[in-house]
N, C-alpha and C positions, 0 to 999 in steps of 0.2 A: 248618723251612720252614712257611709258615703254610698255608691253605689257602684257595688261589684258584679263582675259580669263572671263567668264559669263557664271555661271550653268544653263543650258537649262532643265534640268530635272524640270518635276513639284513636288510638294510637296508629292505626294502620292509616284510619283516611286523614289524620294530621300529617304521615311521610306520605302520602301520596298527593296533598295539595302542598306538602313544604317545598319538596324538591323542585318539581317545575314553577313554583313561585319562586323560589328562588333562580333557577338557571335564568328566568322571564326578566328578572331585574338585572341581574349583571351581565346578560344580553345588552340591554339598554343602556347601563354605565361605559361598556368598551364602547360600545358603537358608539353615541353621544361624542364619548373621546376622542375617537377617532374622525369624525366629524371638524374637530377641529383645524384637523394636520393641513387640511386646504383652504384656513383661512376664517376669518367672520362671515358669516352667510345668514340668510332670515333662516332657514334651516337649522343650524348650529346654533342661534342663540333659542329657537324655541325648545330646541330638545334639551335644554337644563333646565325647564322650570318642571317637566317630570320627576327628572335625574334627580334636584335637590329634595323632591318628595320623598324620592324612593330610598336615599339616603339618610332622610329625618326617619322614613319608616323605619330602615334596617336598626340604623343608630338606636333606636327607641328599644328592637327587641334585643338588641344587644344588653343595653344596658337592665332589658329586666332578668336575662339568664344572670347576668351580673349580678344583680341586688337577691337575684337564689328566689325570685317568684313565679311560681307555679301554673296553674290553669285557672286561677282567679286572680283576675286585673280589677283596676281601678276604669271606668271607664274613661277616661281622657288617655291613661297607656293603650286601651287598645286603638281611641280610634288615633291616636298617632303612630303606634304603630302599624296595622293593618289598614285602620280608614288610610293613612297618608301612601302605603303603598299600592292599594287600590287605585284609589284618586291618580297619583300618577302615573300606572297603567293606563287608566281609563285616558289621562291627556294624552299621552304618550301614543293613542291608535291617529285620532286624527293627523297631529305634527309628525308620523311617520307615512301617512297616507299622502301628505302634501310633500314632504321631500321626494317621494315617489310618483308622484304627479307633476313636482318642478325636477325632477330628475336631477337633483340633486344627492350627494355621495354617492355617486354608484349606487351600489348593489346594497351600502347602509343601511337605508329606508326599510326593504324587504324584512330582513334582518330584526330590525326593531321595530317592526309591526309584530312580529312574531314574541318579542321581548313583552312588548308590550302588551300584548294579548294575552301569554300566560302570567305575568305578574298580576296584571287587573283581574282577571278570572281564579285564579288561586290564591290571592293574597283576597280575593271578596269572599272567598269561601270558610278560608279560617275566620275572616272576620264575621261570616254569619252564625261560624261555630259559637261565637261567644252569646250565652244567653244570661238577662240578668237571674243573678245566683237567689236562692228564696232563701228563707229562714230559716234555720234548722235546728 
C-alpha cells in the first residue's frame, strides 16, 4: 500500500490559504517575466529557478483536479505539488532580497518578496494540512 496523505484542513482555512497562495505565485511569475524586458541580468536568471518550481507546483495540482482527486494524495503529488511551491517561495525570498539590495528592476524585487512570501507561507500551510491518512 502506498502512502497516502489526507488534507485535514477545513474548507474555509483551505480558501483562506488558497487564495493568497495563489495571488503569492503569480506575483512571482509576472514579475520574473518582466524581469526580463531589460535584458539577461544575475537577477533574471535567478528568479526562474523559483518560477519553474512554482510552475511544476501549480502544474502538479492542476493536473490532480484533472485526474478528479480529492483530499487524499499520494505523497510524491503532494510534495510536488505544495513541497515544490513552498520550496520556490522559500528561494524566491532571498533572490528578491538581492535584486533589491543590487537594485535591480526597480520596484520588481519589492513586489516579489511579497509574492514570494505569501506563496511560501500558504502553499507550506496546505502542505502541513496534509496528514498521513490511517486505516480505516
Amino acid at each position: 500500500m502506498r502512502d497516502l496523505y489526507e488534507m485535514r484542513l477545513s474548507d474555509a482555512q483551505w480558501w483562506a490559504c488558497d487564495i493568497p497562495g495563489n495571488i503569492g505565485w503569480i506575483v512571482w511569475l509576472v514579475c520574473a517575466a518582466l524581469c526580463w524586458k531589460d535584458g539577461v541580468t544575475l537577477f533574471s536568471v535567478l528568479a526562474v529557478l523559483p518560477a519553474l518550481l512554482m510552475l511544476l507546483g501549480v502544474a502538479e495540482l492542476i493536473s490532480e483536479r484533472i485526474a478528479g482527486l480529492g483530499r487524499v494524495l499520494p505523497k510524491a503529488r503532494v510534495l510536488r505539488g505544495f513541497g515544490a511551491l513552498t520550496l520556490g517561495g522559500i528561494m524566491g525570498i532571498p533572490v528578491a532580497v538581492y535584486g533589491w539590495m543590487a537594485k535591480s528592476g526597480g520596484h520588481l524585487p519589492k513586489w516579489m518578496l511579497a509574492g514570494a512570501g505569501l506563496c511560501a507561507l500558504f502553499a507550506g500551510l496546505c502542505w502541513k494540512g496534509y496528514r498521513r491518512k490511517t486505516e480505516q
